[in-house]
Each structure stands twice: as structure tokens, then as C-alpha cells.
N, CA, C and O atoms as a Maestro MAE file, in Angstrom:
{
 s_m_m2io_version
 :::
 2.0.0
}

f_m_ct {
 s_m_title
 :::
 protein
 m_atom[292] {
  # First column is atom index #
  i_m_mmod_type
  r_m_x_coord
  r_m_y_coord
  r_m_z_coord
  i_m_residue_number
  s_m_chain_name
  s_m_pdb_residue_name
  s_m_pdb_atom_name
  i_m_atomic_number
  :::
  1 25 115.989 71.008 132.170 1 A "UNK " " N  " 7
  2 3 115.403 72.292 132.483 1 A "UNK " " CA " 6
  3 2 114.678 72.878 131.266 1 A "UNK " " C  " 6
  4 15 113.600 73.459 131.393 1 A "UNK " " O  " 8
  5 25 115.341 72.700 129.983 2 A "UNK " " N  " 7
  6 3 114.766 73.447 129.002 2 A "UNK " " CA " 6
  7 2 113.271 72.156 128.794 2 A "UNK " " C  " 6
  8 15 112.984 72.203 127.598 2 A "UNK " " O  " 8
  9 25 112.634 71.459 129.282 3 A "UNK " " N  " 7
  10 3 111.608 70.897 129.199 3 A "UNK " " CA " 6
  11 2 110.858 71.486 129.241 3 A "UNK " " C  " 6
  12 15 110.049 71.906 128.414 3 A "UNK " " O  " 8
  13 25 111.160 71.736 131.211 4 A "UNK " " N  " 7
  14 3 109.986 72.724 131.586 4 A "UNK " " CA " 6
  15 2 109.596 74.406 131.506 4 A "UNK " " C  " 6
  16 15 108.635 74.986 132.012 4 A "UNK " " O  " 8
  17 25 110.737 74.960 130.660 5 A "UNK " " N  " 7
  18 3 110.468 75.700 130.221 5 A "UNK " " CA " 6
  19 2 109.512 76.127 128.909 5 A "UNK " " C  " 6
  20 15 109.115 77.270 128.681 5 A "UNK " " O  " 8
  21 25 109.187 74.713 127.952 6 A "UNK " " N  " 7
  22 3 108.680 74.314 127.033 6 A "UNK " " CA " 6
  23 2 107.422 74.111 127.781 6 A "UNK " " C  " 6
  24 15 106.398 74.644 127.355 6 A "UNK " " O  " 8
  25 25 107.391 73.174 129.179 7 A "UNK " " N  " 7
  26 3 105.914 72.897 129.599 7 A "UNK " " CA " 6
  27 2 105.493 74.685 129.823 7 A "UNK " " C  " 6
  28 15 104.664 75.230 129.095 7 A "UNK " " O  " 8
  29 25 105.933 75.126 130.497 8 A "UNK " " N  " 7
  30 3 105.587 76.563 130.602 8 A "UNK " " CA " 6
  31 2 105.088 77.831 129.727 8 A "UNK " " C  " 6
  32 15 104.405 78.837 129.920 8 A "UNK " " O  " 8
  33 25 105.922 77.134 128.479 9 A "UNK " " N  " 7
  34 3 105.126 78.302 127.479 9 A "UNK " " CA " 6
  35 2 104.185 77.599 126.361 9 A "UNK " " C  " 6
  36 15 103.782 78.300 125.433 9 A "UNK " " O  " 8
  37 25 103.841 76.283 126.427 10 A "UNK " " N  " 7
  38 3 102.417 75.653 126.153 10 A "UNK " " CA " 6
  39 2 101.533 75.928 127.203 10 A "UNK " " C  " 6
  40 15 100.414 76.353 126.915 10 A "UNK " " O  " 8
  41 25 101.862 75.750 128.422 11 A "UNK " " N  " 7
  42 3 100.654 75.622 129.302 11 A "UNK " " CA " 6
  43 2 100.309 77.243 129.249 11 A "UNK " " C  " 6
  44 15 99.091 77.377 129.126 11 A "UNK " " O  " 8
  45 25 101.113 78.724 129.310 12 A "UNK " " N  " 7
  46 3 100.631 79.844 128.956 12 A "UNK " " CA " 6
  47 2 99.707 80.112 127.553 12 A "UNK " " C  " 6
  48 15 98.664 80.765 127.538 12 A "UNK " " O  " 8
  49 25 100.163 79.635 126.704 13 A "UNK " " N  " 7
  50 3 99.531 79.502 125.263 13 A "UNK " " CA " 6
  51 2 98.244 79.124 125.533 13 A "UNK " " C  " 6
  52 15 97.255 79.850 125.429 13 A "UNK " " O  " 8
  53 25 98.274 77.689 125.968 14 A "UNK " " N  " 7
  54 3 96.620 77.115 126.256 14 A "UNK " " CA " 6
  55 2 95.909 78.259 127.504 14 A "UNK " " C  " 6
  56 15 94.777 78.697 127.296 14 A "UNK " " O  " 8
  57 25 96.567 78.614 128.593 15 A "UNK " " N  " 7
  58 3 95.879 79.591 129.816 15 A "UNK " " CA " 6
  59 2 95.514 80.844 129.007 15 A "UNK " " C  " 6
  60 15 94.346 81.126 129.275 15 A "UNK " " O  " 8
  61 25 95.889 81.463 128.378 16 A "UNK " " N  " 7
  62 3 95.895 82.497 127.339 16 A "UNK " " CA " 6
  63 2 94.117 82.382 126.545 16 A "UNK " " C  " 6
  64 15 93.031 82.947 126.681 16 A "UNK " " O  " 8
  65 25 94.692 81.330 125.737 17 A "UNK " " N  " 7
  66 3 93.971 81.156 124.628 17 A "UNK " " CA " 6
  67 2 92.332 80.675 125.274 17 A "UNK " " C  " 6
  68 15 91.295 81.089 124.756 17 A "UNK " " O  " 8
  69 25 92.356 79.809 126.389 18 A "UNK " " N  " 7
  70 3 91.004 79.530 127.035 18 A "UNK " " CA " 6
  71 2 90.688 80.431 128.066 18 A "UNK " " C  " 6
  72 15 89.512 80.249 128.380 18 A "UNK " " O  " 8
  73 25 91.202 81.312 128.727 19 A "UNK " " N  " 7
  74 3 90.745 82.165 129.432 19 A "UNK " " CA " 6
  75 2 89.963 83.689 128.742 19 A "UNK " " C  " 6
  76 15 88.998 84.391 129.045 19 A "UNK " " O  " 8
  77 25 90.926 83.681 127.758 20 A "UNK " " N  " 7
  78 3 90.497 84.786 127.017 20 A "UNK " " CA " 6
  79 2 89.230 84.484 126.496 20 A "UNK " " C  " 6
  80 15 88.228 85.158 126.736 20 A "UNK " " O  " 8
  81 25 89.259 83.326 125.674 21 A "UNK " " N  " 7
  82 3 88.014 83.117 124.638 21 A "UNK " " CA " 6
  83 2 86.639 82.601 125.380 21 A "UNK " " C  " 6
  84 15 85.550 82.526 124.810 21 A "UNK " " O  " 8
  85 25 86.931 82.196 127.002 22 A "UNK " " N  " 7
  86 3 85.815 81.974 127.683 22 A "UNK " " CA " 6
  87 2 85.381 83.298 128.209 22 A "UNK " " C  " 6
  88 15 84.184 83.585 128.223 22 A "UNK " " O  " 8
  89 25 86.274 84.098 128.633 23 A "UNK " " N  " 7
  90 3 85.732 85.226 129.365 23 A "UNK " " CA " 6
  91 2 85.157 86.542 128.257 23 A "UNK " " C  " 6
  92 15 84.518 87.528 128.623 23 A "UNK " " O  " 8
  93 25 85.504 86.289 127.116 24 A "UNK " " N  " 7
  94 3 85.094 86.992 125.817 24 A "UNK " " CA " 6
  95 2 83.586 86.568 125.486 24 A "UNK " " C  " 6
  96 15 82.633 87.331 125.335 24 A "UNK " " O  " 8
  97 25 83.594 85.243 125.412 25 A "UNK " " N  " 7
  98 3 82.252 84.485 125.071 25 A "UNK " " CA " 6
  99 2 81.229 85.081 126.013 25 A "UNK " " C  " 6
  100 15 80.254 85.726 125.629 25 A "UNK " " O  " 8
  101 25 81.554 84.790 127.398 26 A "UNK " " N  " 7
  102 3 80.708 85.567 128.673 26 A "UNK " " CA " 6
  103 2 80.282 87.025 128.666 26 A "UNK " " C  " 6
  104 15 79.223 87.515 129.059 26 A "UNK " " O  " 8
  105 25 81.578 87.728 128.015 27 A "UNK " " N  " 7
  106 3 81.556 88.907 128.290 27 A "UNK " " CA " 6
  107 2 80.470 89.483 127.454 27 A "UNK " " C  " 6
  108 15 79.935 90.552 127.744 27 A "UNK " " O  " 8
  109 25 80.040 88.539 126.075 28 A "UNK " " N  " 7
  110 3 79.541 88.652 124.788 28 A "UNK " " CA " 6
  111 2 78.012 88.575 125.318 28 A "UNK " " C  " 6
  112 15 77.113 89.349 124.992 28 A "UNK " " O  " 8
  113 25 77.924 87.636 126.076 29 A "UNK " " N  " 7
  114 3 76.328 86.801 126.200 29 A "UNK " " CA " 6
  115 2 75.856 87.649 127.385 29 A "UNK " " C  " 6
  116 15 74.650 87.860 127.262 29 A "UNK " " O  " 8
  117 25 76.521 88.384 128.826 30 A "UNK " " N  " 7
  118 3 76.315 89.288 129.341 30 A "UNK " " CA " 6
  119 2 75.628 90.237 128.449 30 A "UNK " " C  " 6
  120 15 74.400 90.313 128.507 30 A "UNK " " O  " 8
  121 25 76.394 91.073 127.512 31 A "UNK " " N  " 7
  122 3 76.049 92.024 126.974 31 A "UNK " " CA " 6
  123 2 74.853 92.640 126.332 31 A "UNK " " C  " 6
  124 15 74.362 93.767 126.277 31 A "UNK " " O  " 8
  125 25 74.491 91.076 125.724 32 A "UNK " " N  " 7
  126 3 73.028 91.163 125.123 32 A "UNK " " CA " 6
  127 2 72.243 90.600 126.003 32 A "UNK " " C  " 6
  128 15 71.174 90.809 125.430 32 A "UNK " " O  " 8
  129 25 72.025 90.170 126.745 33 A "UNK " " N  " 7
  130 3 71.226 90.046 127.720 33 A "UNK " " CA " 6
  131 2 70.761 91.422 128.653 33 A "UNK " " C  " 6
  132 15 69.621 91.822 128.891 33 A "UNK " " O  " 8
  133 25 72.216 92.045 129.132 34 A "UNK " " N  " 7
  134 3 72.045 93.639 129.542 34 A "UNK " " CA " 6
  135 2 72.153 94.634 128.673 34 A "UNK " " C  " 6
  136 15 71.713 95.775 128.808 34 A "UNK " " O  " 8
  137 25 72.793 94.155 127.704 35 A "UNK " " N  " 7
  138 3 72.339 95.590 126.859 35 A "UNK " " CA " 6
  139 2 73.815 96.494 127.072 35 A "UNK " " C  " 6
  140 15 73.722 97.720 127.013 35 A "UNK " " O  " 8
  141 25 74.743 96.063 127.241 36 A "UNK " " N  " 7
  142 3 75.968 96.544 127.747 36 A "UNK " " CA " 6
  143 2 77.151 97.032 126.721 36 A "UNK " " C  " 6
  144 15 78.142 97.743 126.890 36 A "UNK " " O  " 8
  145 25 76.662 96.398 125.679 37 A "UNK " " N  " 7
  146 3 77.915 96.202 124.700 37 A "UNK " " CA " 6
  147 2 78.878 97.213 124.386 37 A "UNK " " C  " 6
  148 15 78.552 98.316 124.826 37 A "UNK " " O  " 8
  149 25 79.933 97.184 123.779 38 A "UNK " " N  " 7
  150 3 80.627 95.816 124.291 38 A "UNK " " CA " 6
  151 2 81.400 95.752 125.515 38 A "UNK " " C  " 6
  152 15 82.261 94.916 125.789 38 A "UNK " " O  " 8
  153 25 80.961 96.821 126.294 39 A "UNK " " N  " 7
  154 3 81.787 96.913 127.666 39 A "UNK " " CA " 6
  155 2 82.468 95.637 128.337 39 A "UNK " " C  " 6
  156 15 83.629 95.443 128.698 39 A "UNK " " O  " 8
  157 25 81.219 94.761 128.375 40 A "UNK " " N  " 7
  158 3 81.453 93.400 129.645 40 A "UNK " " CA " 6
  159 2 82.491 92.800 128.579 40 A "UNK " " C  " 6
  160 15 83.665 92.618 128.900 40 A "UNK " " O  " 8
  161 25 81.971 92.477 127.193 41 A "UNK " " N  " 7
  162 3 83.299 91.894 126.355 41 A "UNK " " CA " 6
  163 2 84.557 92.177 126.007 41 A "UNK " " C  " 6
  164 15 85.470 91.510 125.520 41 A "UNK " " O  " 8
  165 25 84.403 93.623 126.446 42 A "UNK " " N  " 7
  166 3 85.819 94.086 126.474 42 A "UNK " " CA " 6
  167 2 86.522 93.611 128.059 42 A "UNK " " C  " 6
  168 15 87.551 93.035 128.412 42 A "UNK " " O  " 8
  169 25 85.512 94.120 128.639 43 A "UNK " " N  " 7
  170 3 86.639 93.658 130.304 43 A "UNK " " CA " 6
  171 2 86.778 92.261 130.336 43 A "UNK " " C  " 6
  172 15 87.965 91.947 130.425 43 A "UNK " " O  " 8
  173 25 86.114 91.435 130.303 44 A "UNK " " N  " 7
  174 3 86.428 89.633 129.969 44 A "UNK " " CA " 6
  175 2 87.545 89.663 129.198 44 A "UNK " " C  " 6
  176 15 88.542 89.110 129.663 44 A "UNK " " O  " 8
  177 25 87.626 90.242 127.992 45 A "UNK " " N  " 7
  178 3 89.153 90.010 127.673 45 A "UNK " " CA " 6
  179 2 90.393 90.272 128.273 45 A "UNK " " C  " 6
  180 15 91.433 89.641 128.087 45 A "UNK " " O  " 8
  181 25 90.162 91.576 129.256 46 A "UNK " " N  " 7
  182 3 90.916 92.657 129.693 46 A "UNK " " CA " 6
  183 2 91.286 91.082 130.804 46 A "UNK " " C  " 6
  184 15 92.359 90.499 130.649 46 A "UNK " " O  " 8
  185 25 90.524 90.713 131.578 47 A "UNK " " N  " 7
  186 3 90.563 89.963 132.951 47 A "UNK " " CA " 6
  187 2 91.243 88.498 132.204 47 A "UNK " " C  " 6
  188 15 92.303 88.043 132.635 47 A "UNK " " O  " 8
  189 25 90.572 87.898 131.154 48 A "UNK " " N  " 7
  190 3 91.522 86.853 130.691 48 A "UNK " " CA " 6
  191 2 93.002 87.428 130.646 48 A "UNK " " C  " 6
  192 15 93.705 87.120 131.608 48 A "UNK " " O  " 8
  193 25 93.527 88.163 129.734 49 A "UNK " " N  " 7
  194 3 94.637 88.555 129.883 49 A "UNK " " CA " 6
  195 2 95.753 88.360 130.943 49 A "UNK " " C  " 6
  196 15 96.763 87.672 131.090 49 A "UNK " " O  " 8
  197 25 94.890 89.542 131.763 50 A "UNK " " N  " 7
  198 3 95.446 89.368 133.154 50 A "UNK " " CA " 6
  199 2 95.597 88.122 134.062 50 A "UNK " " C  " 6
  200 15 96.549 87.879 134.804 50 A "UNK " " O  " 8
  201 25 94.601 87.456 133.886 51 A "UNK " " N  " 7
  202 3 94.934 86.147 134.668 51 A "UNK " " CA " 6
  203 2 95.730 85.339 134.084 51 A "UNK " " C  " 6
  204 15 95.978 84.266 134.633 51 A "UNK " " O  " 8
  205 25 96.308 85.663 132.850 52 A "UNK " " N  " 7
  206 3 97.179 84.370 131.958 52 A "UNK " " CA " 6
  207 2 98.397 84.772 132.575 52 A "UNK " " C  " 6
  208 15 99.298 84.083 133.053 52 A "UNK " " O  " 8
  209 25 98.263 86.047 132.480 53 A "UNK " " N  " 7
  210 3 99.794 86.729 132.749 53 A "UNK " " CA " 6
  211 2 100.116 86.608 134.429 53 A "UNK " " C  " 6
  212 15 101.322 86.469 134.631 53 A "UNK " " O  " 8
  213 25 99.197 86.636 135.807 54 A "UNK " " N  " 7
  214 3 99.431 86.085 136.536 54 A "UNK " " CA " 6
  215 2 99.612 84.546 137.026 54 A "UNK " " C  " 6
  216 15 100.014 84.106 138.103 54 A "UNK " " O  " 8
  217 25 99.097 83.781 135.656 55 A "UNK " " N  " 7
  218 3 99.526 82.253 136.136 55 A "UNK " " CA " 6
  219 2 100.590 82.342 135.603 55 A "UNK " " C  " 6
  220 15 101.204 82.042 136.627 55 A "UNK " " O  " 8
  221 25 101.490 82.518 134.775 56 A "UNK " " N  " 7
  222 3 102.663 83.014 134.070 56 A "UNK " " CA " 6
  223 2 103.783 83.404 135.283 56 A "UNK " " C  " 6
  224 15 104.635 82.637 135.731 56 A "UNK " " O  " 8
  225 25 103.597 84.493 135.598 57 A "UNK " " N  " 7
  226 3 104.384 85.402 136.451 57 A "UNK " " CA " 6
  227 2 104.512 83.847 137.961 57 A "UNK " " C  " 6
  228 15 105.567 83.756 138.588 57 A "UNK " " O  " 8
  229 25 103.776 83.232 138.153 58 A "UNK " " N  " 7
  230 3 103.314 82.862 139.644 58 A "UNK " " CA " 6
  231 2 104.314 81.379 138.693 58 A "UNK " " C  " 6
  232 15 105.423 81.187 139.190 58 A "UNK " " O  " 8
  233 25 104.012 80.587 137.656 59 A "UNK " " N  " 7
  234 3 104.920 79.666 137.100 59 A "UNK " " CA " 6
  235 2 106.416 80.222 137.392 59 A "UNK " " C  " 6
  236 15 107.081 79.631 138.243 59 A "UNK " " O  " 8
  237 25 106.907 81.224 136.784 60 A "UNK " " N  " 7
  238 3 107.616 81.665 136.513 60 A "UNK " " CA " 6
  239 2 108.769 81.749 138.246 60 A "UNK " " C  " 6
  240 15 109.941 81.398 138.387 60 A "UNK " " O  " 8
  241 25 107.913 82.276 139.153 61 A "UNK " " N  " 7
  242 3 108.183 82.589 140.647 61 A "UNK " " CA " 6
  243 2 108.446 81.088 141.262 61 A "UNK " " C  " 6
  244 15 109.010 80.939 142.346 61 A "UNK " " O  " 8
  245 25 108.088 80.249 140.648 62 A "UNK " " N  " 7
  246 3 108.350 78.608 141.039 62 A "UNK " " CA " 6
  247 2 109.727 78.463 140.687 62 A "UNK " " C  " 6
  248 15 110.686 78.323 141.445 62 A "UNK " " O  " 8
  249 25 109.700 78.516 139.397 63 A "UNK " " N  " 7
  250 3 110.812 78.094 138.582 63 A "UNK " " CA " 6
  251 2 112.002 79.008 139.291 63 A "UNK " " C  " 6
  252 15 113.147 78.605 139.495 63 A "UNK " " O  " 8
  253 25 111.616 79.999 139.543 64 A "UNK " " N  " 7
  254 3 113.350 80.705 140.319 64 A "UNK " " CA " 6
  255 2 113.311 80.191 141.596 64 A "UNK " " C  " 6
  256 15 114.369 79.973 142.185 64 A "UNK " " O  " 8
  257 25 111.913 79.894 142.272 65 A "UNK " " N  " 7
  258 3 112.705 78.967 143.944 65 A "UNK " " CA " 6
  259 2 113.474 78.156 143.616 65 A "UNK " " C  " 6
  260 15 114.641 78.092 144.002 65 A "UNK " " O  " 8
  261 25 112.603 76.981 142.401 66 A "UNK " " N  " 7
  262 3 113.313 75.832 142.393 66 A "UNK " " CA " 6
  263 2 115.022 76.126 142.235 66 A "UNK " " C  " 6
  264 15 115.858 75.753 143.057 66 A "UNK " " O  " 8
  265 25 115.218 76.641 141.377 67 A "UNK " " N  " 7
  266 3 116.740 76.815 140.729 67 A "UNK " " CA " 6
  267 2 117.220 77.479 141.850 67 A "UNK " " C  " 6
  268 15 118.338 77.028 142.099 67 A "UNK " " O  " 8
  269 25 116.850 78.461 142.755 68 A "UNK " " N  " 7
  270 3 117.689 79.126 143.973 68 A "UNK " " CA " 6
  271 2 117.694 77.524 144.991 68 A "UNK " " C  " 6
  272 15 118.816 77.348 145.465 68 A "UNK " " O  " 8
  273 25 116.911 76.651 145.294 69 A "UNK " " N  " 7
  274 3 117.198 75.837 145.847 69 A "UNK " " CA " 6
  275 2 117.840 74.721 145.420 69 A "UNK " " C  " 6
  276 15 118.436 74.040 146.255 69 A "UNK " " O  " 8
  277 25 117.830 74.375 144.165 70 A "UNK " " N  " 7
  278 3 119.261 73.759 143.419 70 A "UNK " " CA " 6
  279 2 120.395 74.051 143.640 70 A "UNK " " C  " 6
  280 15 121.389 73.327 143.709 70 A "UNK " " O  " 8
  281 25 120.266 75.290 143.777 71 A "UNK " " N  " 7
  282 3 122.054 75.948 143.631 71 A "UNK " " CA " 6
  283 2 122.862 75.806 144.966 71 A "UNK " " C  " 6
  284 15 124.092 75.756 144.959 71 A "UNK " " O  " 8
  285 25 122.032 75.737 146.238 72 A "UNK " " N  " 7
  286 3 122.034 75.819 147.431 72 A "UNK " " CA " 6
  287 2 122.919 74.689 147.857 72 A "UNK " " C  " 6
  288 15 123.735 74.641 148.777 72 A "UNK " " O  " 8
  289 25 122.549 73.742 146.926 73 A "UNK " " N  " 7
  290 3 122.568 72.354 147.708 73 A "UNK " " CA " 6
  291 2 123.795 72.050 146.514 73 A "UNK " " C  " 6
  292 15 124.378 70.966 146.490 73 A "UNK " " O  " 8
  :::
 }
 m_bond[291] {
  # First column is bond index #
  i_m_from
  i_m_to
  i_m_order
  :::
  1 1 2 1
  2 2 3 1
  3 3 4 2
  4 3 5 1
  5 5 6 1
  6 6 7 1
  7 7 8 2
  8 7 9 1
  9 9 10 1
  10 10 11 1
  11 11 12 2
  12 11 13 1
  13 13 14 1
  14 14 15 1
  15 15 16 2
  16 15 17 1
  17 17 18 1
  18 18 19 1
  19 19 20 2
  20 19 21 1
  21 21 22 1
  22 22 23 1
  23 23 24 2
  24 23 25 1
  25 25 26 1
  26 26 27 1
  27 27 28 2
  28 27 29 1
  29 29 30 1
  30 30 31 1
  31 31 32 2
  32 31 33 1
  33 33 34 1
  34 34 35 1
  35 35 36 2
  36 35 37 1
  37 37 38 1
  38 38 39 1
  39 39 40 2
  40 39 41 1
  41 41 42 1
  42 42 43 1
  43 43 44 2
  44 43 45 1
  45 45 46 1
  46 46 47 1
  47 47 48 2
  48 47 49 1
  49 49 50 1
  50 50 51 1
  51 51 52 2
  52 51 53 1
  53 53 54 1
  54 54 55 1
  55 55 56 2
  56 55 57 1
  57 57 58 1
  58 58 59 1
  59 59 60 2
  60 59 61 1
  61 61 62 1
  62 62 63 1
  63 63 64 2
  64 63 65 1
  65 65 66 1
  66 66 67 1
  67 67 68 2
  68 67 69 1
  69 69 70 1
  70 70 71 1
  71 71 72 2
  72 71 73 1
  73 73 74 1
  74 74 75 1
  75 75 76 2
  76 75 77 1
  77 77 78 1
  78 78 79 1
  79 79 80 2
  80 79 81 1
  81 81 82 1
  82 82 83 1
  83 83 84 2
  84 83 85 1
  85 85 86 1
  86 86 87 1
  87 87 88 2
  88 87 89 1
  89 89 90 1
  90 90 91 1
  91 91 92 2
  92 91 93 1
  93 93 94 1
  94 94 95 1
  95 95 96 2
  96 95 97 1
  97 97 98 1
  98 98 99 1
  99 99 100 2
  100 99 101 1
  101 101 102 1
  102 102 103 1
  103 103 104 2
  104 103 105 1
  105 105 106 1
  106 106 107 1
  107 107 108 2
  108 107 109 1
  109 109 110 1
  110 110 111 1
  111 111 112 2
  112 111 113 1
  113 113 114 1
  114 114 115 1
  115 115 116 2
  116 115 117 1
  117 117 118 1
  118 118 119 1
  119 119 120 2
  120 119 121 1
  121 121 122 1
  122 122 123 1
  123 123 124 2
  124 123 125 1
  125 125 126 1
  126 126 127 1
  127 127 128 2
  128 127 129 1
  129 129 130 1
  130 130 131 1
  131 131 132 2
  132 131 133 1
  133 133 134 1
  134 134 135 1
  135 135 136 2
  136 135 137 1
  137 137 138 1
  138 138 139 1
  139 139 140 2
  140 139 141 1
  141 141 142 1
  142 142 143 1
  143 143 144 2
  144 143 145 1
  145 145 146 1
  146 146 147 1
  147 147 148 2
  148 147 149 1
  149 149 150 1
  150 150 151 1
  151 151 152 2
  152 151 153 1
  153 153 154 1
  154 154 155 1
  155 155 156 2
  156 155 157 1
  157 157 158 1
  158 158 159 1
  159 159 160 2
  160 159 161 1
  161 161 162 1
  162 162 163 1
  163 163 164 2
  164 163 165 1
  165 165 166 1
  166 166 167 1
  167 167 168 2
  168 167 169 1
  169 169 170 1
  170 170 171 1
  171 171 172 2
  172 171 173 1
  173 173 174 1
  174 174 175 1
  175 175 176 2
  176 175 177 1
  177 177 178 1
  178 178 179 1
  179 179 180 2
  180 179 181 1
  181 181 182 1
  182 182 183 1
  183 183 184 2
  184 183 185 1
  185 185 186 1
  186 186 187 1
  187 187 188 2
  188 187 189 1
  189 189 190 1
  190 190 191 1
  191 191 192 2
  192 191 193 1
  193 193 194 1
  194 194 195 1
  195 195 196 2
  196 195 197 1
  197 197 198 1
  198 198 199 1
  199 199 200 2
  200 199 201 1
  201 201 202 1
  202 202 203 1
  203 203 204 2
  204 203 205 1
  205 205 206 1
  206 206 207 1
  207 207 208 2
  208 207 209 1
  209 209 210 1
  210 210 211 1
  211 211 212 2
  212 211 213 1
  213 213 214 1
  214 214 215 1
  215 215 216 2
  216 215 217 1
  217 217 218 1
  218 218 219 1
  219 219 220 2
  220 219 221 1
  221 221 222 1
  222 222 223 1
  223 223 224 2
  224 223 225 1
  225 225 226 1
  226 226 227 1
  227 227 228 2
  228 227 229 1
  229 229 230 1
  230 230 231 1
  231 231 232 2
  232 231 233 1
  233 233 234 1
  234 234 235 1
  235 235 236 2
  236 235 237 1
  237 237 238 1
  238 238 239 1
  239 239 240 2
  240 239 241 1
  241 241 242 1
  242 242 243 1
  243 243 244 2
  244 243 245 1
  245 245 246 1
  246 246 247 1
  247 247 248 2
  248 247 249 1
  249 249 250 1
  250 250 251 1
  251 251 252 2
  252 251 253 1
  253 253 254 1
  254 254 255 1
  255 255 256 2
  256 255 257 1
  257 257 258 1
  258 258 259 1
  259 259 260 2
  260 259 261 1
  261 261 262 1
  262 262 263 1
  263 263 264 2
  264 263 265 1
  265 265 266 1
  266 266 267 1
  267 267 268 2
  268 267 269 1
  269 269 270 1
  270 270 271 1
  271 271 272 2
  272 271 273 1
  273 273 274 1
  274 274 275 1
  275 275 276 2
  276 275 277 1
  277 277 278 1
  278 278 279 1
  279 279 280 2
  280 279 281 1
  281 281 282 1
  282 282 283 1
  283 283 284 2
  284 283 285 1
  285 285 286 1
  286 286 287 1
  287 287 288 2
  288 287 289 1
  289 289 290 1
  290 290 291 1
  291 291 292 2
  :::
 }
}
């Protein structure tokens, strides 16, 4: 068990780290193109965030079925 708890907080680290820095990059190249700054680069970060933390939360919601259906049996 403690594996995949290890796969879980690499694979957040990497979801984190590439969501953020892609949706930052976007948010960046939006900006000067519209003239926005740094609004769009701020919400790209804001939305990476958030989506790390919902693949997280949604990992996380696996990992307690699994173990409630371990225990079952």
C-alpha cells in the first residue's frame, strides 16, 4: 500500500508541476497577444492549481473505494 501512496504523490508533483507551468506559459502568450497582462497568467495558474488538486482529491477517492472494498471481503 505504501507504494501507491508514493505513486500518488509523484504523479501529483509531476500533475502540479506540468499543469501549472503549461497553463502559465499560455496564460503568458495570451496576454501579449491581447494585451491582458497579467490577468490570463494569473488565472492559468489559478486553473493549473485547481486541476492538480482535483486529480489528487479524485486519486485519493479511488484509494478509499479500494481499501473500503478490501476490508469487505
Amino acid at each position: 500500500m505504501g507504494s501507491r501512496y508514493f505513486g500518488l504523490a509523484l504523479n501529483f508533483g509531476t500533475t502540479l508541476a506540468v499543469s501549472v507551468l503549461l497553463l502559465l506559459l499560455g496564460g503568458r502568450w495570451l496576454d501579449a497577444k491581447l494585451g491582458t497582462s497579467p490577468w490570463l497568467m494569473i488565472i492559468g495558474v489559478l486553473l493549473g492549481i485547481a486541476a492538480s488538486f482535483k486529480s489528487l482529491f479524485d486519486q485519493l477517492g479511488e484509494l478509499e473505494r479500494d481499501r473500503r472494498e478490501k476490508d469487505k471481503q
